[in-house]
C-alpha angles and dihedrals in degrees: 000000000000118000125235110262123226112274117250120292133220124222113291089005109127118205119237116186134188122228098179125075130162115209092351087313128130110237114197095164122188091352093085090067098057088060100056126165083353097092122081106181112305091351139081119198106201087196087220127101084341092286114162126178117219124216110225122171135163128159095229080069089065101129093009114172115221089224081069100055110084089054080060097058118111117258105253116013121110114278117236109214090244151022128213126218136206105203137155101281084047095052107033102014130057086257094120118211111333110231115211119198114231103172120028101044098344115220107034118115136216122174130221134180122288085238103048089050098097096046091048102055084043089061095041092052100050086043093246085121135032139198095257093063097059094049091051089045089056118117126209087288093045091248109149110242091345123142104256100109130268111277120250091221102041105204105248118248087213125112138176124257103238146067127268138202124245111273113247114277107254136167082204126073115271119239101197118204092216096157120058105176092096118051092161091061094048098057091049093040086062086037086065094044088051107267128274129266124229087282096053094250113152121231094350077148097046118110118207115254102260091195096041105045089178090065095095110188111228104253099188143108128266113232102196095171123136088211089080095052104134090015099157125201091262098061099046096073087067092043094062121099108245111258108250103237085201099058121106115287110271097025109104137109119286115259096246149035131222120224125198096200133164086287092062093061109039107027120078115283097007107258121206113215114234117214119207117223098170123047093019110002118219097012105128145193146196112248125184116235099257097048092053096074097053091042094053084054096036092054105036083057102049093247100124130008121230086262107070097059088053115113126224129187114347101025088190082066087060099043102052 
């Protein structure tokens, strides 16, 4: 089922849609007292540079991912260079407004403080500020210029040059082939994982480990598709089919993606680079083979957040 799309923007009017609801209802939280006297209805004039927010809310939006968001603006109104979100770590966390980047590589997310929003449009707007320096001022949690820590593996503001296809829906994690120069490597990298079946699903015939309860087996799918050669972390969030709100609890995509990238094939140990869609959509990080496993479980069940498989400082310290 389609989603509804935003309604049409005016010129400076930034949409700011909200992804959580209770009961049908639109929840916003905390975020409605940092704009004070400054809404007026479903607008809020930020009274700088002629920057206004836009409320937006539909329940259909309930569980919205901010990678999903640029395919939902209306045809032919001007396009603001981001969007804000108002998701569950926003509204109930200490997440603070979800950006979304519109422009530059759409879909990818990096939060800021509830008190520096304003500021911050206001700069991106005026093109004081782009979009790739909030992503290389985010810290661990993908907090711009927040006090978590640098990551050790900053996510790359690059991105190719091209358009890609929607990755396959899937309830599993996605395992995406994006480098192609090592076919060799490939092959072994799904043999340790425990090969794939005739669907591409990756270790449907592994048991767990009943005396080693921490040897997850990778439950994911392999994506072997040379469109996605030079995909980089910042372009998968938009790739990813929109969760359907209406669909049966428990039924919805996993929170990452896997990418077997250049890295993968030419540094020690081979390390897949993990890419975020939920808390902060498109932030990555390298992650060692063993560790991948236990992060895709850990994180589909809420176990862990990204974050907390993110290094700072020593990776080797990480990594073990």
């Amino acid at each position: 089922m389609a989603l509804p799309a935003i309604p049409r923007l005016t010129p400076g009017e930034v949409p700011w849609v909200c992804a959580c609801y209770e009961e049908g209802e639109a929840c916003w939280g905390a975020q409605l007292d940092t704009i004070g006297d400054w809404r007026h209805g479903d607008v809020v004039d930020l009274e700088v540079d002629g920057v206004r927010l836009r409320m937006v809310e539909n329940p259909a939006w309930a569980g919205l991912r901010a990678g999903n968001i640029p395919a939902l603006l209306p045809v032919g109104c001007p396009i603001p260079p981001v969007a804000v979100m108002a998701d569950v770590p926003a509204v109930y966390g200490e997440g603070g407004p979800l950006l979304v980047d519109l422009k530059q590589i759409p879909g990818r997310g990096v939060r800021v403080l509830g008190d520096w929003l304003r500021g911050i449009l206001a700069a991106l707007q005026g093109g004081g500020l782009d979009f790739d320096d909030l992503v290389r001022g985010m810290d661990r949690y993908g907090m711009y210029q927040g006090d978590g820590g640098q990551p050790a593996f900053p996510t790359p503001t690059t991105a190719a040059s091209r358009a890609f296809p929607a990755l396959p829906a899937s309830e599993e994690a996605l395992l995406v082939r994006t480098c192609f120069e090592d076919e060799d490597g490939w092959r072994a990298l799904l043999d340790q994982f425990g090969g794939v079946d005739e669907r591409g699903r990756i270790g449907a015939g592994v048991e767990m480990n009943s005396h080693n309860m921490n040897a997850f087996p990778l439950r994911a799918l392999a994506v072997d598709d040379w469109r996605f050669q030079g995909l980089c972390p910042g372009q998968v969030p938009a790739l990813v089919a929109p969760t359907d709100s209406t669909a049966d609890e428990g039924v919805e995509s996993s929170p990452l993606v896997l990418l077997a990238d250049a890295r993968t094939f030419s540094e020690p140990g081979g390390p897949l680079t993990a890419v975020d869609l939920c808390d902060t959509p498109g932030m990555s990080t390298a992650v060692p083979r063993g560790a991948v496993a236990t992060m895709v479980c850990d994180v589909e069940i809420n176990n862990l957040d990204f974050c907390d498989f993110v290094a700072i400082g020593d990776p080797q310290v990480f990594w073990g």
